[in-house]
The first five atom37 places (N, CA, C, CB, O) and aatype in JSON, in Angstrom:
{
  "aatype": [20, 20, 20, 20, 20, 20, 20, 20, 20, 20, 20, 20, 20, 20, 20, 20, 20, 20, 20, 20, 20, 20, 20, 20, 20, 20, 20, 20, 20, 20, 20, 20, 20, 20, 20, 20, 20, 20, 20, 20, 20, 20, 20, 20, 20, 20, 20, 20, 20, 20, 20, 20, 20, 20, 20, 20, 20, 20, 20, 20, 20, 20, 20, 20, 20, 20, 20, 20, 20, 20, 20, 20, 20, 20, 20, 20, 20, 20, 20, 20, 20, 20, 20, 20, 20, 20, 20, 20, 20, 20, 20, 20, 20, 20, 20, 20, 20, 20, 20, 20, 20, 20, 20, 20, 20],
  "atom_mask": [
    [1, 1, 1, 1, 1],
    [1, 1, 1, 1, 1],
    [1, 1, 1, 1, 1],
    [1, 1, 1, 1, 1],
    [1, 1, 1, 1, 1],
    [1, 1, 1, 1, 1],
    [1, 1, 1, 1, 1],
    [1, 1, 1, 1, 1],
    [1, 1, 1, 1, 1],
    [1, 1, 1, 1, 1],
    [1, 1, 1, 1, 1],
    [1, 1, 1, 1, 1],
    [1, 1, 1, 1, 1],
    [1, 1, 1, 1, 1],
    [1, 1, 1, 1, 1],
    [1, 1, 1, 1, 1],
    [1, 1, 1, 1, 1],
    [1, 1, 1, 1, 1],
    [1, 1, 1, 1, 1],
    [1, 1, 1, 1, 1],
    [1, 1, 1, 1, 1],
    [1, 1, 1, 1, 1],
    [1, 1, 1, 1, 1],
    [1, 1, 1, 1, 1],
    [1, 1, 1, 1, 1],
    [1, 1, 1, 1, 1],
    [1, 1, 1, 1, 1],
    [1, 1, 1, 1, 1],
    [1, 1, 1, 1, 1],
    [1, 1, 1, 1, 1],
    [1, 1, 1, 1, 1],
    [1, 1, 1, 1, 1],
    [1, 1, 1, 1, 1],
    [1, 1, 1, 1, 1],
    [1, 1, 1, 1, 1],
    [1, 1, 1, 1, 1],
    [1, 1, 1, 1, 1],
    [1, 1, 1, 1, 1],
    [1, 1, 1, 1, 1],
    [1, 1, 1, 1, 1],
    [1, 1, 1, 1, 1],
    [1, 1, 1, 1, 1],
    [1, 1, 1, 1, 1],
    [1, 1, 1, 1, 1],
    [1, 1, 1, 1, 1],
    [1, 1, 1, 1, 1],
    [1, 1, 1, 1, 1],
    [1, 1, 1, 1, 1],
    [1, 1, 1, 1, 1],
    [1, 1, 1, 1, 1],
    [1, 1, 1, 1, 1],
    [1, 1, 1, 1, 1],
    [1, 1, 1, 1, 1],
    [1, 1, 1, 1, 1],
    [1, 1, 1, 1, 1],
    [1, 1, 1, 1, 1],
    [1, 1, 1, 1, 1],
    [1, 1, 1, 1, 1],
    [1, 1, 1, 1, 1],
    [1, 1, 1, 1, 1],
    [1, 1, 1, 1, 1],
    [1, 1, 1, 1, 1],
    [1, 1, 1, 1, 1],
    [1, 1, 1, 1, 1],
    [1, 1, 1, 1, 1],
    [1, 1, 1, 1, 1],
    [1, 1, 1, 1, 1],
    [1, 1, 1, 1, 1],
    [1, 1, 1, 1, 1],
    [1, 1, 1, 1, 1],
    [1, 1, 1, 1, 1],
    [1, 1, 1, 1, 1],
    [1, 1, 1, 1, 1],
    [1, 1, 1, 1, 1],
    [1, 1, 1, 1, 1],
    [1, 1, 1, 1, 1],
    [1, 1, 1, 1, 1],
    [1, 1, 1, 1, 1],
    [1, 1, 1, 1, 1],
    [1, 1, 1, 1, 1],
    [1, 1, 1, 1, 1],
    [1, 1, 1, 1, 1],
    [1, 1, 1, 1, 1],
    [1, 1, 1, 1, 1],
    [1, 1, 1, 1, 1],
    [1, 1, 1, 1, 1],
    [1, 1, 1, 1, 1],
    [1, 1, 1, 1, 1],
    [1, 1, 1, 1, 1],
    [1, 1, 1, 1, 1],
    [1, 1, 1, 1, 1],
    [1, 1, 1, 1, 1],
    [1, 1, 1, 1, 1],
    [1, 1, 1, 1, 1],
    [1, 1, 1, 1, 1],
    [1, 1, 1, 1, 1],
    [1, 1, 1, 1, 1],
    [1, 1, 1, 1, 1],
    [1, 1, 1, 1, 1],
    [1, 1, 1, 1, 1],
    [1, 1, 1, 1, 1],
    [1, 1, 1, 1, 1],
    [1, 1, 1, 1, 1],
    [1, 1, 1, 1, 1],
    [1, 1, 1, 1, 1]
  ],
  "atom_positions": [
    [[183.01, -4.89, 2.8], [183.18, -4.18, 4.06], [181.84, -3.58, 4.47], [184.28, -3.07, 3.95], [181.2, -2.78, 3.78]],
    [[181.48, -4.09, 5.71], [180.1, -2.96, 6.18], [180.57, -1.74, 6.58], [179.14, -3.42, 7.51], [181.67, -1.32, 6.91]],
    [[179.23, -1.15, 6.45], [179.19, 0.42, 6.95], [179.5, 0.52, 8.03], [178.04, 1.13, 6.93], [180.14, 1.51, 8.38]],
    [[179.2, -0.37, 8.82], [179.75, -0.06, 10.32], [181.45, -0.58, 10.63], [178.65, -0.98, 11.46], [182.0, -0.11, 11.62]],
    [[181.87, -1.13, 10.12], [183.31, -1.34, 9.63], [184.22, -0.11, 9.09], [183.22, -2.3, 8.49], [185.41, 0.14, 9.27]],
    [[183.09, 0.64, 8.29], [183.71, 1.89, 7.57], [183.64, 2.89, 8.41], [183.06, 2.33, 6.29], [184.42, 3.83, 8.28]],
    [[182.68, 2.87, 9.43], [182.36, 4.02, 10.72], [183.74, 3.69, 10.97], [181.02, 3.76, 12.18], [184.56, 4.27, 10.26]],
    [[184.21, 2.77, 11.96], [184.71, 2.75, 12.88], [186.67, 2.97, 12.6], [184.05, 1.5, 13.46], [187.55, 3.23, 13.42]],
    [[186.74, 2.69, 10.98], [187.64, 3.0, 10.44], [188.06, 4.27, 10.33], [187.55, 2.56, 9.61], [189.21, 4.4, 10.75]],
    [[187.56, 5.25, 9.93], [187.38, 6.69, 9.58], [187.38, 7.54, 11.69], [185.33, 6.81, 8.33], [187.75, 8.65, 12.07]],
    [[186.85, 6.46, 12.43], [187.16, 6.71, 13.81], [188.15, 6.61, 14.54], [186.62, 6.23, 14.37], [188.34, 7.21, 15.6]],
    [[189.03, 5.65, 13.9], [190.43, 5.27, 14.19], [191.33, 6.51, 13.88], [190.89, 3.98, 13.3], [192.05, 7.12, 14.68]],
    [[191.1, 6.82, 12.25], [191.55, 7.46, 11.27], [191.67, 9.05, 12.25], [190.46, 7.29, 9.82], [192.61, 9.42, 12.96]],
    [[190.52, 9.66, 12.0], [190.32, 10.85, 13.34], [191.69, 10.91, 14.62], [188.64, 10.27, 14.36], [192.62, 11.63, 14.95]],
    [[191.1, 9.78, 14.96], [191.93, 9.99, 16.51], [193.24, 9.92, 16.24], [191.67, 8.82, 17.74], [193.97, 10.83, 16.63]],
    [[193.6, 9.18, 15.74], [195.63, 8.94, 15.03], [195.8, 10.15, 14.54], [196.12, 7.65, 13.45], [196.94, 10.59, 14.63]],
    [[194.79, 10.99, 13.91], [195.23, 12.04, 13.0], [194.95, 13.41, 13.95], [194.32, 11.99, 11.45], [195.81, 14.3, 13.92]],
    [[194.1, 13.54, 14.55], [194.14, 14.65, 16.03], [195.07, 14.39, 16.85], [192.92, 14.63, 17.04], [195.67, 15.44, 17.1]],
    [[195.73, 13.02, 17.7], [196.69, 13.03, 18.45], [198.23, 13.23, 17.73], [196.5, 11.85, 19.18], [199.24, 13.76, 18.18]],
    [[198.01, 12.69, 16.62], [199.29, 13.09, 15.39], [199.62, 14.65, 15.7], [198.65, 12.95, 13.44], [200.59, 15.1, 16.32]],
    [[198.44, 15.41, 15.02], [198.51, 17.02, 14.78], [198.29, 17.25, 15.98], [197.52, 17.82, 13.79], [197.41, 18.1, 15.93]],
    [[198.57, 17.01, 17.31], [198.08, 18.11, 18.27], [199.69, 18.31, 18.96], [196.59, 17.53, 19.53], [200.21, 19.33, 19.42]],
    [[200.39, 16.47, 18.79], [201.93, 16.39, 19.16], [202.4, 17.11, 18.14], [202.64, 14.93, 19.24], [202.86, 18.2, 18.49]],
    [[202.45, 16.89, 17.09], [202.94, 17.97, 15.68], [202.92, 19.54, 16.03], [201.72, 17.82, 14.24], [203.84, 20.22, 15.59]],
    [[201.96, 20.12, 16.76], [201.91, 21.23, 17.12], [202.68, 22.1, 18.35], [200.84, 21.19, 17.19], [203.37, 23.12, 18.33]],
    [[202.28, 21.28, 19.33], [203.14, 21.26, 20.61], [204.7, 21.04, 20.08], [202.62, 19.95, 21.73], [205.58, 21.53, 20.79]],
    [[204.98, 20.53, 19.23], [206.48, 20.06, 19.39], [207.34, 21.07, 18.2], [206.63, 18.11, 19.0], [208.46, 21.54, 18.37]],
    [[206.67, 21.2, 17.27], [207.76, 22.2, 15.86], [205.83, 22.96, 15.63], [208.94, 20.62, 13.58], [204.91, 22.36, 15.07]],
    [[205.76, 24.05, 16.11], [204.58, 24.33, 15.7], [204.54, 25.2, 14.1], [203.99, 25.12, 16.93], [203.71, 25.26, 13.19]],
    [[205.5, 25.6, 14.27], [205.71, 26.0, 12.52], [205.93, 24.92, 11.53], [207.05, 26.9, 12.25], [205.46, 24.88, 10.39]],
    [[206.66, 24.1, 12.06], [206.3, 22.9, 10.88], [205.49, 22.27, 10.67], [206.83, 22.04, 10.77], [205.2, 21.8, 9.57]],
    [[204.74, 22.06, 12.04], [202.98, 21.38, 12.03], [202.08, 22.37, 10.83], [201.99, 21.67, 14.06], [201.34, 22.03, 9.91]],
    [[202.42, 23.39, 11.2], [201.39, 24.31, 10.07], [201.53, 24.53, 8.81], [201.26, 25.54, 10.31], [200.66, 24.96, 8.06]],
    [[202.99, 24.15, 8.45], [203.09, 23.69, 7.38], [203.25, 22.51, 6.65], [203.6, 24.11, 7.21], [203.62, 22.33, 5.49]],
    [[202.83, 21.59, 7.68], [203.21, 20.04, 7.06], [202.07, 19.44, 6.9], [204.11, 19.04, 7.96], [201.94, 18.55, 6.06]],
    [[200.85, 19.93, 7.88], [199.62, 20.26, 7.83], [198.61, 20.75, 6.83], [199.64, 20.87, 8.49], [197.54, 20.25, 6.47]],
    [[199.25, 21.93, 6.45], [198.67, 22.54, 5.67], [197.02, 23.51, 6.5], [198.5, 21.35, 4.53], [195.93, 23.86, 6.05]],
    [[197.83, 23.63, 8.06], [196.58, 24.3, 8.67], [196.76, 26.26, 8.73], [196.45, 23.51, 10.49], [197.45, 26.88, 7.93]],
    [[196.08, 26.83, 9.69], [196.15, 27.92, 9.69], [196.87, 28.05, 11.39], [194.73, 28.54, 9.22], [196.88, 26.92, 11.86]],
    [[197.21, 28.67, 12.0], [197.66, 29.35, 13.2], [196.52, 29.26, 14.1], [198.13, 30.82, 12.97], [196.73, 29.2, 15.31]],
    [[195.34, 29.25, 13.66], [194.24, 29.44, 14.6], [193.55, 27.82, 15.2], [193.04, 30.41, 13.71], [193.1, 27.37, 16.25]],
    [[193.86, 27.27, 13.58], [193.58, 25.87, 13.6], [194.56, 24.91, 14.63], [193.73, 25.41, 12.1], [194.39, 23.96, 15.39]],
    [[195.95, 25.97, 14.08], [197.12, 24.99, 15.17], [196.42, 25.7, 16.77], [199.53, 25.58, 14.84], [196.27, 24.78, 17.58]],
    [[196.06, 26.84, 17.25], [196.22, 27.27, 18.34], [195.07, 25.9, 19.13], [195.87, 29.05, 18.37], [195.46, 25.32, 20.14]],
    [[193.79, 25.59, 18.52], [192.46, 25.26, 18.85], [193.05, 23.67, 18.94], [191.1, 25.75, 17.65], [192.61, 23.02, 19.89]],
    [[194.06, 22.97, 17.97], [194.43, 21.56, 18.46], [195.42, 21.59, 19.12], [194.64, 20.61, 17.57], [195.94, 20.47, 19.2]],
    [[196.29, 22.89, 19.97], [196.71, 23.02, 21.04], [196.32, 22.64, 22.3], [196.84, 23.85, 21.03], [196.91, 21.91, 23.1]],
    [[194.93, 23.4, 22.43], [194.27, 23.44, 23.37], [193.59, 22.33, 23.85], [193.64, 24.26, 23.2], [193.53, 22.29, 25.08]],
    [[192.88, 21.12, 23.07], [192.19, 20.43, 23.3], [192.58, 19.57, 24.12], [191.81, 20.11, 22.48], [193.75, 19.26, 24.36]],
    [[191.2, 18.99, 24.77], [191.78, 18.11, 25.66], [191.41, 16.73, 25.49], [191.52, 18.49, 26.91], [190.32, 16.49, 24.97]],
    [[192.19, 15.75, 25.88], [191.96, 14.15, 25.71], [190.44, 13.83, 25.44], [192.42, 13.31, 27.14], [189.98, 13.03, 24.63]],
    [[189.74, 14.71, 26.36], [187.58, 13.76, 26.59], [187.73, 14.39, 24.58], [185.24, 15.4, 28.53], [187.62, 13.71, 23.56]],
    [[188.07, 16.18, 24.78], [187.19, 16.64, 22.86], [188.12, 16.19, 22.03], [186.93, 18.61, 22.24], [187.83, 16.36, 20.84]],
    [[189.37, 15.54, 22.29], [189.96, 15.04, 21.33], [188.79, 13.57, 21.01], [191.66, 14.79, 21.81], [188.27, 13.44, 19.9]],
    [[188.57, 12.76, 21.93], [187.68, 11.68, 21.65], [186.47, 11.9, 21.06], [187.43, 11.05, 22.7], [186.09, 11.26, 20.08]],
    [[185.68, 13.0, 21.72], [184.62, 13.17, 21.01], [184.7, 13.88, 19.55], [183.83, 13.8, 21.84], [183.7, 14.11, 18.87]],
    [[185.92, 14.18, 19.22], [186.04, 14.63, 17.69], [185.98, 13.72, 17.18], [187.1, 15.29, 17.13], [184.95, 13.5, 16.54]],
    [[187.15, 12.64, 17.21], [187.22, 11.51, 16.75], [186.18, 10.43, 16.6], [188.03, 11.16, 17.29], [186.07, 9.49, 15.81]],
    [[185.54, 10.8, 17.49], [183.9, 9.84, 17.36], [183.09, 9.79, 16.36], [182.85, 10.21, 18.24], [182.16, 9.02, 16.11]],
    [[183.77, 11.23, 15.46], [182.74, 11.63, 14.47], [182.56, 10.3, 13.21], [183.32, 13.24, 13.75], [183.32, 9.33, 13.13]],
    [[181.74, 10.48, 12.59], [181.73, 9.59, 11.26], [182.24, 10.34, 9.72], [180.08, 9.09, 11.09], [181.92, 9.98, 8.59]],
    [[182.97, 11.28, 10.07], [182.76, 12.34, 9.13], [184.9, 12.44, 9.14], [181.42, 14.07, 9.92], [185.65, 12.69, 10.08]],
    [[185.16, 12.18, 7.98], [186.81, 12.22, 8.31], [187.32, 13.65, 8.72], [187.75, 11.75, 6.92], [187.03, 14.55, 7.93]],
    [[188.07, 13.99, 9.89], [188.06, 15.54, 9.87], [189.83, 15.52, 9.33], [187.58, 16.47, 11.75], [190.37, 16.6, 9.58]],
    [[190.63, 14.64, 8.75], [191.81, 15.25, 7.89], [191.41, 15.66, 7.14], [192.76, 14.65, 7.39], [190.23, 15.36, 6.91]],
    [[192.13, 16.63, 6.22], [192.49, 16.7, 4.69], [193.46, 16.39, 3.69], [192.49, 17.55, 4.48], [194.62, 16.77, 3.8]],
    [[193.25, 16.04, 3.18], [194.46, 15.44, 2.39], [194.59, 16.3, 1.1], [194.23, 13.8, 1.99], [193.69, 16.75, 0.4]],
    [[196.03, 16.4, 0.97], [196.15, 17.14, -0.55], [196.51, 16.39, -1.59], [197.12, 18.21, -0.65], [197.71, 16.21, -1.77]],
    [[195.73, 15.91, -2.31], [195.2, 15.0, -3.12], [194.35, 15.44, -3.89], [194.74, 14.09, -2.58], [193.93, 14.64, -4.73]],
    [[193.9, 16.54, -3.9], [193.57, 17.31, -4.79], [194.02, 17.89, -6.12], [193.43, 17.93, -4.25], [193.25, 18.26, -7.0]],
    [[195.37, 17.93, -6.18], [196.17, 18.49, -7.18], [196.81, 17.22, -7.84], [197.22, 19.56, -6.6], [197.54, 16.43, -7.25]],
    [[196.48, 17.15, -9.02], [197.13, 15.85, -9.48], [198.73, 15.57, -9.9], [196.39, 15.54, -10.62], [199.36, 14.52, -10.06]],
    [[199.16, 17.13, -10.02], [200.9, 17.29, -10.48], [201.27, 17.01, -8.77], [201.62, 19.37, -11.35], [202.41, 16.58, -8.57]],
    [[200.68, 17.14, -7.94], [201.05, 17.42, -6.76], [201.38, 15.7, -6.3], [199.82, 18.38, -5.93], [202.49, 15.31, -5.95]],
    [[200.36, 14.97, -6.37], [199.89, 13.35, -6.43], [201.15, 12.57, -7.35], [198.09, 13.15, -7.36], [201.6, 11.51, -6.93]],
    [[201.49, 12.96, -8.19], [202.47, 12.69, -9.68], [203.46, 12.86, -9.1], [202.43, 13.65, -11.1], [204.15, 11.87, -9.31]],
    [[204.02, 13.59, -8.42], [205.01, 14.31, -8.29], [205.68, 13.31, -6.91], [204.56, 16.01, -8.11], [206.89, 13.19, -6.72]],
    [[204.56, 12.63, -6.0], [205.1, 11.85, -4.57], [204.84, 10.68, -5.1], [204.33, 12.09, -2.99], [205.37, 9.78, -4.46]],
    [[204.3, 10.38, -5.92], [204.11, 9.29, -6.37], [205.41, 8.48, -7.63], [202.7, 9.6, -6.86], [205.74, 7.29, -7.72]],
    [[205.64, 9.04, -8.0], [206.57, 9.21, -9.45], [207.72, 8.41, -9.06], [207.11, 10.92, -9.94], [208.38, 8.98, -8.19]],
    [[208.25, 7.13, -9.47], [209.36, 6.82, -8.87], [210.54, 6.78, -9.63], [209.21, 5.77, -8.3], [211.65, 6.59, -9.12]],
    [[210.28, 6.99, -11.14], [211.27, 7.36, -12.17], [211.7, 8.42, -12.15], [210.95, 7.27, -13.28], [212.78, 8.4, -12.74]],
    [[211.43, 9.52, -11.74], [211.92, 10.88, -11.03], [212.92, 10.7, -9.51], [210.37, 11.77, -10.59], [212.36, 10.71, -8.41]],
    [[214.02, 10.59, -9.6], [215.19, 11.12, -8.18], [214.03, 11.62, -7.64], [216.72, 12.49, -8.36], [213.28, 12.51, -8.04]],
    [[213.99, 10.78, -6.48], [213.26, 10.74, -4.92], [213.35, 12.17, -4.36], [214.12, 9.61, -3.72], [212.26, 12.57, -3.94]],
    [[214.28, 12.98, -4.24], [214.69, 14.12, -3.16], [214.26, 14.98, -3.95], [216.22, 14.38, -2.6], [213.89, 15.98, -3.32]],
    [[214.05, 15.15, -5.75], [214.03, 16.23, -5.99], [212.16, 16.0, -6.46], [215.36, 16.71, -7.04], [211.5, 17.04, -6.44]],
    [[211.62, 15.05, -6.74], [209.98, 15.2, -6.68], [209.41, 15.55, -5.06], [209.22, 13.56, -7.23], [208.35, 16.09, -4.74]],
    [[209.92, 15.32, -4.65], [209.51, 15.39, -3.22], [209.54, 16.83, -2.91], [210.45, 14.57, -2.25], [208.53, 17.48, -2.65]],
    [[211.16, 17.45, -2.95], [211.28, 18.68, -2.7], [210.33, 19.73, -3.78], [212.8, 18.87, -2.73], [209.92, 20.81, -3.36]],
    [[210.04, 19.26, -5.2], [209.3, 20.0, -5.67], [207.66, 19.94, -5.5], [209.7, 19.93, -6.75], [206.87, 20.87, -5.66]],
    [[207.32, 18.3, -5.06], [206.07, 18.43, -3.63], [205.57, 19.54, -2.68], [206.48, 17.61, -2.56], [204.51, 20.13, -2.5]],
    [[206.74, 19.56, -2.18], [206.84, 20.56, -0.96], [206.84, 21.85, -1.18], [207.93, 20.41, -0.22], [206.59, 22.42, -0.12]],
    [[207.0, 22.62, -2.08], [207.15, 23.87, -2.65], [205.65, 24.15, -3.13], [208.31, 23.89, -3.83], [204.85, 24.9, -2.58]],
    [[205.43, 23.3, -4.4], [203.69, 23.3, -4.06], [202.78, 23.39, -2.96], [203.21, 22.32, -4.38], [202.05, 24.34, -2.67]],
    [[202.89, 22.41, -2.44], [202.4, 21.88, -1.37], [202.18, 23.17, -0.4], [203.35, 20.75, -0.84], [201.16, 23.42, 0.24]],
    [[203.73, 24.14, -0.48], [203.36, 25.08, 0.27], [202.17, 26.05, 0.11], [204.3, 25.64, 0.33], [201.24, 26.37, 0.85]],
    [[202.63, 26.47, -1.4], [201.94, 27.56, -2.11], [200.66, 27.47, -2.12], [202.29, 27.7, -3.36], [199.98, 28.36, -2.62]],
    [[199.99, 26.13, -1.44], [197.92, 26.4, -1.51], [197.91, 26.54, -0.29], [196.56, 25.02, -2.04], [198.71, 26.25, 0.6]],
    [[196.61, 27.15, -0.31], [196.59, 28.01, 0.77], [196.01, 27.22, 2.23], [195.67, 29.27, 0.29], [195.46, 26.14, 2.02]],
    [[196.08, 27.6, 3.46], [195.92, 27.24, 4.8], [194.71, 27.05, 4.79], [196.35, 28.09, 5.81], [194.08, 27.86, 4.1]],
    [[193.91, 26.0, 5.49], [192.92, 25.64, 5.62], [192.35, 26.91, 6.69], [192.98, 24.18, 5.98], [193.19, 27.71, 7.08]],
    [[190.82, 27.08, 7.17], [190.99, 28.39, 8.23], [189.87, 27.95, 8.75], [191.02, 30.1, 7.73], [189.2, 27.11, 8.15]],
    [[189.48, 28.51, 10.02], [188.07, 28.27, 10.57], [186.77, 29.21, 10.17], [188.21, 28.38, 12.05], [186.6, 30.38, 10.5]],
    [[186.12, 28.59, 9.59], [184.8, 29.39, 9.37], [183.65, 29.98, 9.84], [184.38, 29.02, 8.92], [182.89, 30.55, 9.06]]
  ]
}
């Protein structure tokens, strides 16, 4: 894969994932922030945006999701398929809650 293949991937990636979270917000904004894993300020600011800075975010080369993938019981736990589906998941989500909100700096 070229680099410029990988740009334009991670550009896709952006925009699906800003127009994702901005409908996510507008529509259950408490569940966006927690399904998210953002802060209130973060949801207020991808409220606001508009179609041109949604594009020019997305333009970036730089992935602006986060993923929680960080925690490996957390990863184990959605991943795991010898574990009943409803209850790794639901114990996903309980984690999942408990780290903390991403915030603006």
């Amino acid at each position: 894969m070229k680099s410029t293949d990988t740009y334009n991937d991670i550009k896709e990636v952006n925009l699906a994932y800003l127009m994702l979270a901005q409908s996510m917000v507008r529509a259950d904004r408490a569940g966006a922030v927690f399904k998210l894993g953002i802060s209130e300020e973060i949801a207020d600011i991808l409220d606001r945006l508009t179609p041109g800075q949604i594009l020019k975010m997305a333009g970036s080369d730089m992935l602006l999701c986060n993923f929680r993938f960080d925690d490996t019981l957390l990863l184990n736990l959605l991943a795991n398929h010898e574990r009943e589906r409803g209850v790794g998941h639901i114990h996903a989500a309980i984690l999942a809650a408990g780290k903390p909100v991403e915030a603006v700096a």
